[in-house]
N, C-alpha and C positions, 0 to 999 in steps of 0.2 A: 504494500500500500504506500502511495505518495504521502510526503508528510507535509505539502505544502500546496494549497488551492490559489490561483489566481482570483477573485474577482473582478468578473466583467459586469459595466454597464454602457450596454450595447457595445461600442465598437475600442471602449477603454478603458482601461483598470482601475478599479476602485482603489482594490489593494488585496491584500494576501492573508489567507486564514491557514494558520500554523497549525500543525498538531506536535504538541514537547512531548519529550522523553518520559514524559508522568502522562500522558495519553490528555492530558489538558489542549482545549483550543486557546486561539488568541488572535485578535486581528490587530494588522497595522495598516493604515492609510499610505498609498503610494505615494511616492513627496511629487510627482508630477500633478496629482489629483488636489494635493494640498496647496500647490502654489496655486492652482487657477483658481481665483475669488468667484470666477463664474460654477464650476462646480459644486452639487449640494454635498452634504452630510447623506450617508447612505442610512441613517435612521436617526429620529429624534433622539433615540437611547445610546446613538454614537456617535458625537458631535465632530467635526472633521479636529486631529491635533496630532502630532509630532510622536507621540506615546504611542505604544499598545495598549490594545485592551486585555482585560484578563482573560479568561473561562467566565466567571461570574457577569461582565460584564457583556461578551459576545454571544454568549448562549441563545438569550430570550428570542435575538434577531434571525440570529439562524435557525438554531429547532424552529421558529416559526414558520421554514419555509418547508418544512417534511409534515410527513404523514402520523397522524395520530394514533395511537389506540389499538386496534385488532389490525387495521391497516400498516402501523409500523413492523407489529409482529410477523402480519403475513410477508411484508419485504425484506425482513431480516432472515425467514426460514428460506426464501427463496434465492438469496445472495450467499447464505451462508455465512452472513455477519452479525454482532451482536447488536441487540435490537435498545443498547443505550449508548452508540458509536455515532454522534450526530456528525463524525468526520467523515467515517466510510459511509455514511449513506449520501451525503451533501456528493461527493467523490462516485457516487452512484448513480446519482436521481439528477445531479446540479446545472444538466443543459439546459433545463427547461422550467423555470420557475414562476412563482408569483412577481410580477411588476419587472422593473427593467432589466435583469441579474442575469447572468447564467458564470457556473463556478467550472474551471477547468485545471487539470494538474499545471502546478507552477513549469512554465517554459515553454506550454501548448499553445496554439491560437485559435478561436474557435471555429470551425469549420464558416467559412463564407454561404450565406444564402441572399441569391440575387434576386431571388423570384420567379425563377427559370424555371427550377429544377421541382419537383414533389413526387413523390407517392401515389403509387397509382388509387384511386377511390378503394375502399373495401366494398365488395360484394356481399350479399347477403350471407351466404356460408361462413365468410371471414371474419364479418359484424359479430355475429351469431356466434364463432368459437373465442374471438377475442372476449367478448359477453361473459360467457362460458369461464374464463381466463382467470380473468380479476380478482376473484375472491381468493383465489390463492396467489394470485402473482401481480397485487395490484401495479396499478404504469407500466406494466411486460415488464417488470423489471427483472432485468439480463438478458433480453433481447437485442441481439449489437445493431447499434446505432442509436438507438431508442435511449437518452436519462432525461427523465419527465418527475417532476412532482410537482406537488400540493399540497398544503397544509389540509385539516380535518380525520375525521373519524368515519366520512360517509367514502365508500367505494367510488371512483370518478377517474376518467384519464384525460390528461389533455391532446386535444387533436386540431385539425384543418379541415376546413372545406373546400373540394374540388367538383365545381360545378354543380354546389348544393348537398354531394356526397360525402360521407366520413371518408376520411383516410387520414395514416396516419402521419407524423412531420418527416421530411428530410432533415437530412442532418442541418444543423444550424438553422434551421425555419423556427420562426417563433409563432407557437400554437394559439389559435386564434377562438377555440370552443371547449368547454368541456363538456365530456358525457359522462353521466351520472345513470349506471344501470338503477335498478330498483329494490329498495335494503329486504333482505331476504327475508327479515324479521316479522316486518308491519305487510300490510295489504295496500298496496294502489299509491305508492311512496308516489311515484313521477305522476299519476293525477292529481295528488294534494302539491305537489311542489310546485308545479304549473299552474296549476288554479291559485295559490296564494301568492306568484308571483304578480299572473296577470292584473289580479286584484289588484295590488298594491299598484301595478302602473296606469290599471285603468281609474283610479282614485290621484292621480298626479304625482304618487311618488317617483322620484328616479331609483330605475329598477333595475338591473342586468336582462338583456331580453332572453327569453326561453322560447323551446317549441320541443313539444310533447312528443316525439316519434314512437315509432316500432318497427320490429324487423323481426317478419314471420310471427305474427300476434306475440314478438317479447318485445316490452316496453324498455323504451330509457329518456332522459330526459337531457335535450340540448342546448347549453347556456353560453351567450354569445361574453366573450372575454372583456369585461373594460378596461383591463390593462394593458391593452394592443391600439394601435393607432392605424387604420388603415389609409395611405395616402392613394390619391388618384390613377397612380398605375396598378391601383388592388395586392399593392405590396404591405404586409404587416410590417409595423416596428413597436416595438417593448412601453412600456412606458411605466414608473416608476410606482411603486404602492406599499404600504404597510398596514399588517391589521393594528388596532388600538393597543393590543399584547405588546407587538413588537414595538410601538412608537413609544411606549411605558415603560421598556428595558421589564415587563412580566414573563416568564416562561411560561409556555401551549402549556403544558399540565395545570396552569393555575389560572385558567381564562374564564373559571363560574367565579363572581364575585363574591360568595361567601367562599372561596379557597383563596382569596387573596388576589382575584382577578379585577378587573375594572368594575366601577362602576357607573353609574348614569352620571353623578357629579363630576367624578373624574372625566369621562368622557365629553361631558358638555363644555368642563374645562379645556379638557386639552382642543377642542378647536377653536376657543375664544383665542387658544394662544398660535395655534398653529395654521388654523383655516384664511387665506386671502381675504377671503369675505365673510368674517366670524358670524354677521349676523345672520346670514342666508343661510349657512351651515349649519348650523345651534337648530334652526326651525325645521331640518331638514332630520334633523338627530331627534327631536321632537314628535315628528311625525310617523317617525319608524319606532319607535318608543308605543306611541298610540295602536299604530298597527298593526303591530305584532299582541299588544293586549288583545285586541279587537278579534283577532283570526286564533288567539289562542297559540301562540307557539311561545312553549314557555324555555325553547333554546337558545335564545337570542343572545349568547355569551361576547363576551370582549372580541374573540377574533370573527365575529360575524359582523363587524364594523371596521370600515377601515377609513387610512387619508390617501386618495388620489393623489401623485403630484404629475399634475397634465398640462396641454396648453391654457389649459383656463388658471392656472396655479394650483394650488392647491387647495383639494375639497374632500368632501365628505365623499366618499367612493361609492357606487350607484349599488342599491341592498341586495343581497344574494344568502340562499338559503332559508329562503321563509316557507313555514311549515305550519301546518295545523297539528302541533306535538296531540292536542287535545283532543283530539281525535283515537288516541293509542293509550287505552287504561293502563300499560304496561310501564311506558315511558314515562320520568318522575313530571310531575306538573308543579315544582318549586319556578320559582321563575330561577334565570341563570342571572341577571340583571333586576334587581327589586326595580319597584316602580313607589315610592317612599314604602308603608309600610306593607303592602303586597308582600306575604308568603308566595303566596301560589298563585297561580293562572287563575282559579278559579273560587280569589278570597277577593269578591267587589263590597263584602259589608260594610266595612270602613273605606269610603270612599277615598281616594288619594290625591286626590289634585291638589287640592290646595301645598301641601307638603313636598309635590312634588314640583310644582310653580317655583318654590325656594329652592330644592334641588339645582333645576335650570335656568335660573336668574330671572327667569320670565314671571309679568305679572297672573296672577291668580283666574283671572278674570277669561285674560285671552287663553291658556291654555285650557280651561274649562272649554272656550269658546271652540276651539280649534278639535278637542274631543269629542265635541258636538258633529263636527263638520263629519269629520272625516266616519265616525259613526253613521249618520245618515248617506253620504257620498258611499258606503262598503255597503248599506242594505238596500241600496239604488241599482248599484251596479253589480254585485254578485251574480242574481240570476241569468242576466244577459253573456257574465265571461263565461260561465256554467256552462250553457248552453251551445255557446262557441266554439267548443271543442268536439273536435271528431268523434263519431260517434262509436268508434272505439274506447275512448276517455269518457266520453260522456256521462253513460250509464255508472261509471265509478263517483261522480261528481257530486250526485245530490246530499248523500251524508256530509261530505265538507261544505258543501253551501248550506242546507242548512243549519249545523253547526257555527258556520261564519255568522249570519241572521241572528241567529238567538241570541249571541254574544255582543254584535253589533247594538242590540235592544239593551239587553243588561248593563254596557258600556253605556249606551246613551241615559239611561236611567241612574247611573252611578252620578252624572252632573246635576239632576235634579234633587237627587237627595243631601249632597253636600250641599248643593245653594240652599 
């Protein structure tokens, strides 16, 4: 194994993640990177400076960019590495990452992609056995050519589209969708995932767009990347992101806030301090706050929120992963993010606004106000996205709608009784 990782962003080095003699990481900034005033800090929690960082310090940033949970397990049996080496799998997985990055052995350069070159589409057989694949080898990982990750704990591989078709990246192409089979666990995972996307962007949030497919009646669900930039000759380029984990210097194992993860203050903070346009952002953090009450998804943790840094500057990064957990008696209904003193998804007795108005600096009044909106705008438009969908999906739709309804009602009744 290499003891020494480049980082790239895009087409130049950040700087280099060490592995010492005590099996410890550590990053140091390239001094080329540190003299240009124009280049950023590659995360809030590693400010650009002359120094290394330790292990302590680099961890949070990087574990952020791998695979969680049952998923890290299944990539460690499949490499044959220990599944708490955040070096060898970075060293594994690290062509292909969240936001602008890709990590290669110190002295490599990373394979050039012009736009030319790709992957022939997958055919259904191939969809179908890669499908097949994942649960034990998720991202192919040790298929050559192929180092793909993702942060989370849900099954998902990053891919391209050619001519509207999966397939998978050439080397050095930077993957522009992911696909998210359907958790083997729960029933009709990609029609709750879809449907509480669509919601959300048919109610005016900004959303990562989806589309519900399947191949040979198996479902999965396709979510178009916002941390790609696609210019006018239909060529991808990378574009930078970190979840609230990573921009907090928290480590992925501690991203429910009662483990030490973020929380709503924290977060509402940190884009007063880091967002371009703090106030547009904060409302934006507000409203995914509201919606995920509303739909009932009580997973909404610190890395299900992130900071874009794009040509608009830096924003609240468009919402991905929204789910009807409440929907699954199995799955815990604690919220992961309290909403002031909210236990659970499903404790509206003590209404919370007001409390949580202080939480988010915002007055009492409007956020009430804004609970209201989006409440009525979710039980306006649910039946309509419902419906929308193929009528494959369809039929799976109507317990998540209405579920959505009832809650939308319950929500909207939570402002009457606090006022």
């Amino acid at each position: 194994m290499k003891s020494a990782l480049s980082v790239w962003w895009n087409e130049a080095i950040v700087g280099t993640l060490r592995l010492d003699e005590h099996g410890d990481t550590t990053f140091v900034y390239a001094p080329d990177w540190l003299a240009d005033e124009n280049q950023p800090a590659l995360s809030r929690s590693l400010p650009k400076q002359a120094e290394s960082f330790d292990r302590r310090r680099t961890r949070p940033f990087f574990a952020g960019l791998l695979p969680e949970e049952a998923q890290r397990d299944a990539v460690a049996r499949a490499l044959g590495i220990s599944k708490g080496n955040d070096f060898a799998f970075l060293q594994a997985l690290g062509g292909d990452v969240a936001g602008a990055l890709t990590l290669w052995p110190e002295g490599e350069t990373p394979p050039a992609y012009d736009g030319a070159v790709a992957r022939e589409p997958l055919g259904d057989n191939a969809l179908i056995t890669m499908l097949d694949a994942l649960p034990t080898r998720p991202f192919l990982a040790g298929d050559e050519g192929l180092r793909l990750s993702l942060a989370g704990a849900q099954s998902k591989i990053p891919v391209v589209l050619v001519d509207g078709a999966v397939a998978l990246p050439a080397p050095g192409q930077p993957t522009t969708h992911i696909l998210k089979p359907p958790m083997t666990r729960f029933p009709a995972t990609t029609a709750n995932e879809a449907f509480a996307m669509r919601l959300a962007s048919a109610i005016g949030l900004s959303v990562a767009g989806v589309e519900a497919r399947s191949v040979k009646d198996r479902p999965f669900l396709l979510v178009e990347r916002y941390d790609r930039e696609i210019d006018t000759a239909g060529v991808a380029r990378r574009l930078h992101q970190e979840d609230f984990c990573q921009a907090l210097g928290i480590p992925p194992e501690l991203k429910y806030a009662a483990e030490g993860g973020p929380t709503f203050k924290v977060g509402f903070q940190l884009l007063r301090e880091a967002a371009s346009r703090p106030a547009l952002e904060v409302l934006k953090l507000l409203d995914a706050a509201i919606f995920n009450l509303i739909v009932g998804n009580a997973d909404a943790h610190g890395k299900n929120y992130s900071l874009l840094y794009g040509p608009d500057g830096t924003v609240l990064a468009p919402l991905y992963d929204l789910m009807c957990t409440i929907a699954y008696p199995e799955v815990s209904q604690k919220l992961a993010m309290k909403i002031a003193g909210l236990a659970t998804i499903e404790d509206l007795k003590t209404p919370p606004w007001t409390q949580f108005a202080a939480d988010t600096g915002l007055g009492g009044a409007f956020v009430r106000r804004r609970v209201g909106e989006l409440a009525d705008a979710v039980r306006r438009e649910a039946p309509q996205v419902a419906s929308a969908f193929d009528v494959n999906f369809n039929s799976q739709l109507g317990q998540y709608r209405d579920i959505v309804l009832d809650r939308a009602k319950s929500v909207a009744d939570s402002i009457r009784t606090e006022s």
